[in-house]
C-alpha positions as CSV (number, residue, x, y, z in Angstrom):
1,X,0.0,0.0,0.0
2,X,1.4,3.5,-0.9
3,X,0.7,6.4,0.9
4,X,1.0,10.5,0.2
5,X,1.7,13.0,2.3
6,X,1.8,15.8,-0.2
7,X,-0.9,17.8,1.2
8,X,0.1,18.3,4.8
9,X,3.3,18.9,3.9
10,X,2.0,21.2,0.7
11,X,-0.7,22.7,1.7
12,X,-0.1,22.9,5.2
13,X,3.8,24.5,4.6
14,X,2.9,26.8,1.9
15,X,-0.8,28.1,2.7
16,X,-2.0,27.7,6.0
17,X,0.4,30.6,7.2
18,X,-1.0,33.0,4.5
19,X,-4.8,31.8,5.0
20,X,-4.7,31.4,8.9
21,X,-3.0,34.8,9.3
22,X,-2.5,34.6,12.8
23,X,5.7,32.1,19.6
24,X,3.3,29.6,21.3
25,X,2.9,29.5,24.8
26,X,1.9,32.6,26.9
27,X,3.1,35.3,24.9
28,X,6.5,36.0,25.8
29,X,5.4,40.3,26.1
30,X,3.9,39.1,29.6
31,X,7.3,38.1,30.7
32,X,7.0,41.2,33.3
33,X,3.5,41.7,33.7
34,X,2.3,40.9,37.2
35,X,-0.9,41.1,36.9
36,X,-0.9,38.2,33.6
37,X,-1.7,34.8,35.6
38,X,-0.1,32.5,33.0
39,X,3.3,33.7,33.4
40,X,4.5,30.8,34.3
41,X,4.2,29.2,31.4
42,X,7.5,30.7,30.3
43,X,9.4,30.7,33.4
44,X,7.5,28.5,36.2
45,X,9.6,31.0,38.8
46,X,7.5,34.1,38.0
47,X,4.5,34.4,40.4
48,X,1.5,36.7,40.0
49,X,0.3,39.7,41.8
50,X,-2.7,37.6,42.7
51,X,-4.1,34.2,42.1
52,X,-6.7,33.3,39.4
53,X,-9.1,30.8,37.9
54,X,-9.3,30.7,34.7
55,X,-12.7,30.6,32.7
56,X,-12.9,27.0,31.4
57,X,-11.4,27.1,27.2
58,X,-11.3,31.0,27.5
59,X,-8.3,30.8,30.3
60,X,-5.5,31.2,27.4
61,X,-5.8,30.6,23.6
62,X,-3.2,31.0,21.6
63,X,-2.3,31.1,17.6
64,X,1.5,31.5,16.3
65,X,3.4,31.6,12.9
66,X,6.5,32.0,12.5
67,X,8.6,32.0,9.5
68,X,11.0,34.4,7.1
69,X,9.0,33.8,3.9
70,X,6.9,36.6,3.1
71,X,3.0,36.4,2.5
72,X,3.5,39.0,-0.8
73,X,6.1,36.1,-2.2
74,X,2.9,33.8,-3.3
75,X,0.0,36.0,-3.5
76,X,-0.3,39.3,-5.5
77,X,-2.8,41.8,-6.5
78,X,-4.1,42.4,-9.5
79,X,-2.9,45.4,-12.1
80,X,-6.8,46.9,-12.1
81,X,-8.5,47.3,-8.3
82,X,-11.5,44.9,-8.0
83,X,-9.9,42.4,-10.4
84,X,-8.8,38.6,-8.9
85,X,-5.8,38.4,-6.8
86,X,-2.7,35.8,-7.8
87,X,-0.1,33.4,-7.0
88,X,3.6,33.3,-8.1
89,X,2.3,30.9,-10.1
90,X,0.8,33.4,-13.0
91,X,3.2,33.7,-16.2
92,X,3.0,37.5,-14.6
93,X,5.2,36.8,-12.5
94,X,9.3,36.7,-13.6
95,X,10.5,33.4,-12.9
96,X,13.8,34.9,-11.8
97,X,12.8,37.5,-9.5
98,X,10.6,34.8,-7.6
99,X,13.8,33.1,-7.2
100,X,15.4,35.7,-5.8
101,X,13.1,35.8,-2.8
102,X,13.6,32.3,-2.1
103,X,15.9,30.3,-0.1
104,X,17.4,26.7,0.1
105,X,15.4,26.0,2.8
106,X,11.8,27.7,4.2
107,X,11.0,27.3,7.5
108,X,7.4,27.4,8.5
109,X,6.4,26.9,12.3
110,X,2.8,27.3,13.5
111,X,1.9,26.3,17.3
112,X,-1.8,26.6,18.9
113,X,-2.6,26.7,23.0
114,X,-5.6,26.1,24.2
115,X,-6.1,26.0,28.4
116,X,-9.0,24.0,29.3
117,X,-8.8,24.1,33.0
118,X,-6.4,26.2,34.6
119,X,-6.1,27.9,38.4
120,X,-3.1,29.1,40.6
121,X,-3.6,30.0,44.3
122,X,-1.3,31.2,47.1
123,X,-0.7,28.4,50.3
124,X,2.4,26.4,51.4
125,X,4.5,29.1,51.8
126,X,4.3,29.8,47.9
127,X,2.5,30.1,44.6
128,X,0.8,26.8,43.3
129,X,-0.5,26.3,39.8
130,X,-2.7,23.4,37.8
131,X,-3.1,23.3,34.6
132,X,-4.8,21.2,31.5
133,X,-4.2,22.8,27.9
134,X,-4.1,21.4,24.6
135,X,-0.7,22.1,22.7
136,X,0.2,21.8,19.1
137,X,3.8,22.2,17.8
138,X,3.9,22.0,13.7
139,X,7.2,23.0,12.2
140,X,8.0,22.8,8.2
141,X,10.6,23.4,6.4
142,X,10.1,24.0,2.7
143,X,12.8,23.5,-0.1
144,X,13.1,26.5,-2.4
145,X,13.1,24.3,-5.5
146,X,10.0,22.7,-5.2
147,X,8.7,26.5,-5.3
148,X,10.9,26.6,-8.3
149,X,9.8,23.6,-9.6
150,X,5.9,24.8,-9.4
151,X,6.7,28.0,-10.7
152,X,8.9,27.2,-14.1
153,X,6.0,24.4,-15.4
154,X,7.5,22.9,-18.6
155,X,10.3,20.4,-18.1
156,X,13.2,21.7,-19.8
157,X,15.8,18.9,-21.2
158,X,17.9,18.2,-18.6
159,X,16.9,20.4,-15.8
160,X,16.9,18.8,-12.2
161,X,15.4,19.8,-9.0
162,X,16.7,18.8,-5.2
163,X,13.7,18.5,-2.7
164,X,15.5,17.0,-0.1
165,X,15.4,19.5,2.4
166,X,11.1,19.1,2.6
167,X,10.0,17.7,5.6
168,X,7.3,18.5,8.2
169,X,7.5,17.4,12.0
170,X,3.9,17.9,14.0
171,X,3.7,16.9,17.7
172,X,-0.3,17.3,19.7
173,X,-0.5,16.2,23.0
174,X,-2.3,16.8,26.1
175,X,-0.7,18.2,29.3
176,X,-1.8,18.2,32.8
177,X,0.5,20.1,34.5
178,X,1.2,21.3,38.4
179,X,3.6,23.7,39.1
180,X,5.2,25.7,42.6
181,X,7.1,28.3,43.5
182,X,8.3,30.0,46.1
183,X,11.2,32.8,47.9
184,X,14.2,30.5,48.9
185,X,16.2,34.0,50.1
186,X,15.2,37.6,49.9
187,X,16.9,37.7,46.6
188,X,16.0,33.9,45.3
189,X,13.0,32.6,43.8
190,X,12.7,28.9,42.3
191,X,9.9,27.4,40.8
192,X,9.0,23.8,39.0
193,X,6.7,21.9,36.6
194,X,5.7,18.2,36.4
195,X,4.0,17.2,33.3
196,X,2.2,14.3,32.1
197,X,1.4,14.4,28.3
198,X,-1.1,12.4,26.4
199,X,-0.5,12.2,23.0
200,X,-3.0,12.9,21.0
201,X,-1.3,12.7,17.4
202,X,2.3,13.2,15.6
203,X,4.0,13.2,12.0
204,X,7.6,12.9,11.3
205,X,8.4,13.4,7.5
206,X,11.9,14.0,5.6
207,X,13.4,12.8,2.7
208,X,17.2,12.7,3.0
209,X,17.1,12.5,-1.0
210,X,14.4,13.7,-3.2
211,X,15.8,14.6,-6.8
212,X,13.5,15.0,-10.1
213,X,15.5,15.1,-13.6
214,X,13.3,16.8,-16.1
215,X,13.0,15.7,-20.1
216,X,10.4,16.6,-22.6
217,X,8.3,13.6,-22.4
218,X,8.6,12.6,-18.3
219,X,10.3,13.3,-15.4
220,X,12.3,11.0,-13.2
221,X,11.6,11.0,-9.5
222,X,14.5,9.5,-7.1
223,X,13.6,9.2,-3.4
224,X,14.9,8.3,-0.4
225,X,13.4,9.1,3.5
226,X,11.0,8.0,5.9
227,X,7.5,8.7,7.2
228,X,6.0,8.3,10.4
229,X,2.5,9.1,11.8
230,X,0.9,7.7,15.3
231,X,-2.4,9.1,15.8
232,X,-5.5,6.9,16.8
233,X,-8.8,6.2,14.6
234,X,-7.5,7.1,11.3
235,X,-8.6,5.1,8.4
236,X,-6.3,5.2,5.0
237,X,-8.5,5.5,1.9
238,X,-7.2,4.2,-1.3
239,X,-8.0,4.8,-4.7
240,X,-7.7,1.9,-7.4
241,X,-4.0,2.3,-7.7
242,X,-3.4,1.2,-3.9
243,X,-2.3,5.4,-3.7
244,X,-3.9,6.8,0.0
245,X,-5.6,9.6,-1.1
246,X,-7.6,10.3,1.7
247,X,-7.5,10.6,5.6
248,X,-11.0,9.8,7.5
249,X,-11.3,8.6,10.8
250,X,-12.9,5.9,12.6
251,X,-14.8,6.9,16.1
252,X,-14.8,3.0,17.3
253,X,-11.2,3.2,17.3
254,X,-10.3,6.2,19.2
255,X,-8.3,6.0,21.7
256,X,-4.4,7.3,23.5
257,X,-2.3,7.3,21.4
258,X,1.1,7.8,23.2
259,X,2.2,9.6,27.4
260,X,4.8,10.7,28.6
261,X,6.3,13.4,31.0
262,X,8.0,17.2,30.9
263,X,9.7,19.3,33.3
264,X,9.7,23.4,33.7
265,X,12.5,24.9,35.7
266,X,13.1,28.6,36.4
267,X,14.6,30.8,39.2
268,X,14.6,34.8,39.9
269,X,17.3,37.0,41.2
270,X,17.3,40.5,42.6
271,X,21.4,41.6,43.0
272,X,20.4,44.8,43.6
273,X,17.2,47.0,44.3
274,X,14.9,47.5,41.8
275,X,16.8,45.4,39.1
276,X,15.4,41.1,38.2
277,X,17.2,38.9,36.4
278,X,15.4,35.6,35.7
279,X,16.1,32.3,33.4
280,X,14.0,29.4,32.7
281,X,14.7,26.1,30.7
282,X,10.9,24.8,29.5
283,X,9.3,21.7,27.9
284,X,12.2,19.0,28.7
285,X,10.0,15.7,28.5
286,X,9.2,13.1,25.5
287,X,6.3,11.4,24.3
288,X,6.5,7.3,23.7
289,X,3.8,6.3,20.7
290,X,1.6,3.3,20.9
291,X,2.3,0.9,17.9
292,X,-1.4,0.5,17.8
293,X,-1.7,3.4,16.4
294,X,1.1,4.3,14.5
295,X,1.8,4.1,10.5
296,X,5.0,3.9,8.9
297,X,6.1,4.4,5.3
298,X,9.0,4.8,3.2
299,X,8.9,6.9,-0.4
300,X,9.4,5.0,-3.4
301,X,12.4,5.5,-5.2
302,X,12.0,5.3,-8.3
303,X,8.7,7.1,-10.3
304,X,8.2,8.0,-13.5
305,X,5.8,11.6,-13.7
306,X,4.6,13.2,-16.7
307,X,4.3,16.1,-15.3
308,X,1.7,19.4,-15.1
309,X,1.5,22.5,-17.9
310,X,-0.4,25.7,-17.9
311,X,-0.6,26.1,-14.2
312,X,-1.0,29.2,-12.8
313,X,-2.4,31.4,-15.5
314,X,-5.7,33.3,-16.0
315,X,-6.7,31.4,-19.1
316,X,-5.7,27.9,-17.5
317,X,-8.3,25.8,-19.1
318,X,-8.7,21.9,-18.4
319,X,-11.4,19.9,-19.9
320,X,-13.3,23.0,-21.4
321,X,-13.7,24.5,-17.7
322,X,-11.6,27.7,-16.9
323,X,-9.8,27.0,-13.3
324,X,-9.6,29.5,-10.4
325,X,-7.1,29.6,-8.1
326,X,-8.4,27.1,-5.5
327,X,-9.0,24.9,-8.6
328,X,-5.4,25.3,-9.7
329,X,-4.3,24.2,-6.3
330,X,-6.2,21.3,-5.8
331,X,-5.1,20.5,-9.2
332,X,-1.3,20.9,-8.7
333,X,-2.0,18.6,-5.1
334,X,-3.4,15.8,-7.6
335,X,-0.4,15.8,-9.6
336,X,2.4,16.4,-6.7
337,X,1.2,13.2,-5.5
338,X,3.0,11.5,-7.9
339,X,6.3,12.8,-6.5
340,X,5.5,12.2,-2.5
341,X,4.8,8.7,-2.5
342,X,4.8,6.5,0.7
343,X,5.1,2.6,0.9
344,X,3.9,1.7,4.0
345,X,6.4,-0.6,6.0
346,X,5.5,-2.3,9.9
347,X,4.9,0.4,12.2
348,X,7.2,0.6,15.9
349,X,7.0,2.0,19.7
350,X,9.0,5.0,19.1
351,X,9.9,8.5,21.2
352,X,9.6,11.8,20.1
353,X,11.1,14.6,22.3
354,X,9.0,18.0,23.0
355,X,10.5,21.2,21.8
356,X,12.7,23.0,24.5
357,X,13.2,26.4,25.1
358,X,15.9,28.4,27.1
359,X,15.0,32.0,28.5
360,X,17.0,34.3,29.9
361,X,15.5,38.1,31.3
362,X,16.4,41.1,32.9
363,X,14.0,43.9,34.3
364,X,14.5,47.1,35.9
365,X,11.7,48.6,38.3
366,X,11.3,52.3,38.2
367,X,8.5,54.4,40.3
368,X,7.9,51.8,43.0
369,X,7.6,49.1,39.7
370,X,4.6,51.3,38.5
371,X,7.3,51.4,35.4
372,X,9.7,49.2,33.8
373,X,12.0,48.6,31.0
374,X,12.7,44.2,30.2
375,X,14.7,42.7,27.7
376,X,14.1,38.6,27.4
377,X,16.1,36.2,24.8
378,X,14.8,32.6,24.2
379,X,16.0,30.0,22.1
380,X,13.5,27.0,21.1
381,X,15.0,24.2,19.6
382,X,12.7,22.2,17.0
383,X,14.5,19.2,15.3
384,X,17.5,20.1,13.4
385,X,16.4,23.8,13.8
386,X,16.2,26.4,16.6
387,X,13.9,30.0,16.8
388,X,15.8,32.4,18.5
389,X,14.2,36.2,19.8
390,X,15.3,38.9,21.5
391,X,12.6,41.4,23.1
392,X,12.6,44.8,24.4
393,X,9.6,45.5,26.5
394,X,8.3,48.8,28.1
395,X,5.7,47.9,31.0
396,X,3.3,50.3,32.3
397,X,1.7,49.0,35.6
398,X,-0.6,51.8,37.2
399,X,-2.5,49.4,39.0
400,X,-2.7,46.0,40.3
401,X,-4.7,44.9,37.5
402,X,-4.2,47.3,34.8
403,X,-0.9,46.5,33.0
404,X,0.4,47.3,29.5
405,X,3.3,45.9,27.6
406,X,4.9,47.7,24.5
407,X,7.1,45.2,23.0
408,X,9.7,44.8,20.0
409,X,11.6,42.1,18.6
410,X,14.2,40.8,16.4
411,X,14.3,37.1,15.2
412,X,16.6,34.6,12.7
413,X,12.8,34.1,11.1
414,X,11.1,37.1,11.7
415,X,11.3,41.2,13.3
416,X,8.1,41.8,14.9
417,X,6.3,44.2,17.2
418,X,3.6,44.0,19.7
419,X,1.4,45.2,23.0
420,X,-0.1,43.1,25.8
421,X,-2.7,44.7,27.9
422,X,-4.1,43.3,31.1
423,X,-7.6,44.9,32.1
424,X,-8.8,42.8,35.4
425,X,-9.5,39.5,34.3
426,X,-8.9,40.3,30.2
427,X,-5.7,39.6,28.5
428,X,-5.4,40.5,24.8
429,X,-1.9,40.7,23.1
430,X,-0.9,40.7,19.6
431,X,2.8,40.5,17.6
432,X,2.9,41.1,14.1
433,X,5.6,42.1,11.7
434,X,4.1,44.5,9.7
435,X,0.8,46.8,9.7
436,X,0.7,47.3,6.0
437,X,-2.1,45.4,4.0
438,X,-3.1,45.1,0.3
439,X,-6.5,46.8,-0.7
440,X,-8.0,42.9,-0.1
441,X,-6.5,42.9,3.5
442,X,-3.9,40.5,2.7
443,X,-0.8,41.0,5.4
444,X,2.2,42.6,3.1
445,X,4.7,41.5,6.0
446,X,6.6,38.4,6.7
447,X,4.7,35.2,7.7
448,X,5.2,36.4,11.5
449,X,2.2,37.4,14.2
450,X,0.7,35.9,17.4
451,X,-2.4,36.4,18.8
452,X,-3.1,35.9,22.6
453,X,-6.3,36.1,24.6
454,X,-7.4,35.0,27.9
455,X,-10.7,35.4,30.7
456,X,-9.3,34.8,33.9
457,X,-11.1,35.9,37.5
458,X,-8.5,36.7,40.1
459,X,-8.8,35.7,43.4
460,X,-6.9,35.6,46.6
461,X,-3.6,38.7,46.9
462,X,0.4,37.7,47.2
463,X,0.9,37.4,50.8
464,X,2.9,40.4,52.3
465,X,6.9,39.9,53.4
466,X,6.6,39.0,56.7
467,X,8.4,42.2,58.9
468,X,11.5,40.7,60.5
């Protein structure tokens, strides 16, 4: 049995960034915002002004891309306002200036939160925390050729293409989390996570060698990699050529499909008055896979395509009937199947790790902390590539629960800025790397924004220093 993978790795890589258009985890512009209760999702060390409970699926949600391709690299607007947007695919578009705006490798990463039941209250000498969210971590990376390869249609004689570099890793899971921290010294704080994860569903695709050598009448496809998938109640469909061509699923066999554990560790130091320096290491852990529910496949090696023509342009006709875009897509996803093809081998137990991040911040309080000026660096480190930021953040805290965050950032994927705001129990923050839109609202920035919102009823106040 033969399996593709062409359209999560396809259309998930290329379009859901551009169509979605909205770092997961708590927003890391909260980093010094007392009054934001899910702090200590980035450094379990950092305890609230107050404790909360978080309104069941409203406590946090979440939505991240994160990537240095640019939305206005695949989608443009038309010549005439009011006429049909399109992709770099149109003959309007010069084939070598596309190239120029692509490299080897594209990285795509797109993470959703969800907090389903959430609280954090003060007792036992220090701040205590429970959590159950819903995480997804979904990180592509896309070869420039096979952009190339859509864009330049007809095969010339001898041409040759190197997709090795595509591959697409996605990890969802469950975690039920608890978490304490509390004052060690005057200047010390430490604070720690246990996690146990249920794991809800995972791919792992690459191909260590994927090369296509074009002539007029075929192209040769040579393939080498490996596919894994462990998610439970999926049912392949197959269509007459043994070629899975569809993913439905099967209610009677749902079930776990994998556990495991994690660990948070963070700490807080005040050298001096008025100045905190904190670091954090987050999401150390693994998830083991049930073979019950897992699929494994290998890409055949050798195929023999014939290749796609006309693609991409306003006249595009197929059997009498002029295509849209969407048509042209779902047409170019028919015929890239040819070139992702999966043999399906005996599937295995196997461990995936989480995706770790390292923080490090400094902030210094001004006016009694009613003011203050943060920077933070993280690192998180996806297989066989790492997302590294750098923030600046200006906090304005009047009150207790009134807190704003101006933020800025600069990123190997993306520069971005942002603003958090904290009005009693509302959060709302947003990043974004640019504020400039086309006429049909389409973001003319790179594939870079986060959007954070959260309900959240506070409840019982810090406990005062106790007078010596």
């Amino acid at each position: 049995m033969k399996i593709s993978y062409t359209k999560y790795i396809v259309i998930a890589g290329m379009f859901f960034g551009a169509f979605a258009g909205v770092s997961a985890q708590t927003q890391l512009g909260s980093y010094f915002l007392e009054a934001s209760p899910f702090r200590h999702q980035l450094n379990p060390a950092l305890m609230p002004d107050r404790g909360y409970v978080a309104i069941p699926a409203l406590g946090n949600i979440e939505f991240n891309v994160n990537s240095p391709l640019s939305y206005k690299t695949f989608i443009y607007p038309a010549p005439n306002v009011g006429d049909k947007l399109y992709t770099f695919l149109d003959s309007r578009v010069n084939a070598k200036e596309f190239e120029k705006k692509i490299k080897d490798a594209n990285p795509l990463m797109v993470n959703v939160d969800l907090s389903i039941l959430s609280f954090g209250f003060f007792k036992w000498n220090g701040y205590n925390t429970f959590d159950i969210s819903l995480r997804s971590r979904n990180s592509f990376v896309l070869p420039g050729d096979l952009f190339l390869f859509l864009k330049n249609g007809n095969p010339v004689e001898g041409n040759s293409y190197d997709l090795h570099n595509t591959a697409i890793r996605s990890n969802t899971y469950v975690e039920l989390a608890l978490g304490h921290a509390r004052k060690i010294t005057d200047q010390w704080t430490a604070g720690a996570k246990v996690k146990a994860l249920v794991g809800a569903a995972n791919l792992n695709a690459r191909f260590d060698r994927l090369d296509i050598t074009m002539s007029e009448e075929q192209w040769r496809i040579n393939a080498l990699g490996a596919a894994e998938l462990s998610v439970s109640g999926v049912v392949l469909k197959e269509d007459e050529n043994g070629l899975v061509d569809d993913v439905d699923f099967d209610s009677g066999q749902l079930g776990v499909s994998g556990g495991g554990v994690g660990i948070d560790l963070g700490v807080t130091y005040e050298p001096i008055e008025h100045l905190v320096v904190s670091a954090a290491v987050t999401d150390l852990g693994f998830i083991t896979w049930n073979k019950k529910h897992s699929h494994k496949g290998t890409p055949k090696s050798d195929v023999v395509f014939e290749g796609f023509h006309g693609i991409g342009n306003d006249d595009y006709v197929k059997d009498g009937v002029t295509k849209t875009v969407d048509d042209q897509v779902d047409d170019l996803m028919d015929d890239l199947k040819t070139i992702y093809q999966f043999e399906t081998e005996e599937a295995s137990k196997r461990t995936t790790g989480l995706a770790p991040t390292i923080l490090v911040g400094g902030e210094y309080q001004l006016l009694n902390n009613r003011i203050s000026a943060g920077l933070v660096y993280s690192t998180t480190f996806y297989p066989g590539r790492a997302h590294t930021r750098l923030m600046a953040s200006l906090n304005l805290k009047p009150l207790r629960l009134i807190m704003i965050g101006i933020n800025g950032s600069v990123s190997n994927y993306a520069n971005t800025f942002g603003a958090v705001i904290n009005l009693g129990p509302l959060f709302i923050g947003a990043e974004v790397s640019s504020l400039k839109v086309s006429p049909e609202f389409i973001p003319l920035g790179k594939l870079a924004a986060n959007v954070n919102f959260g309900l959240n009823i506070p409840i019982n106040k810090k406990p005062e220093p106790k007078k010596k």
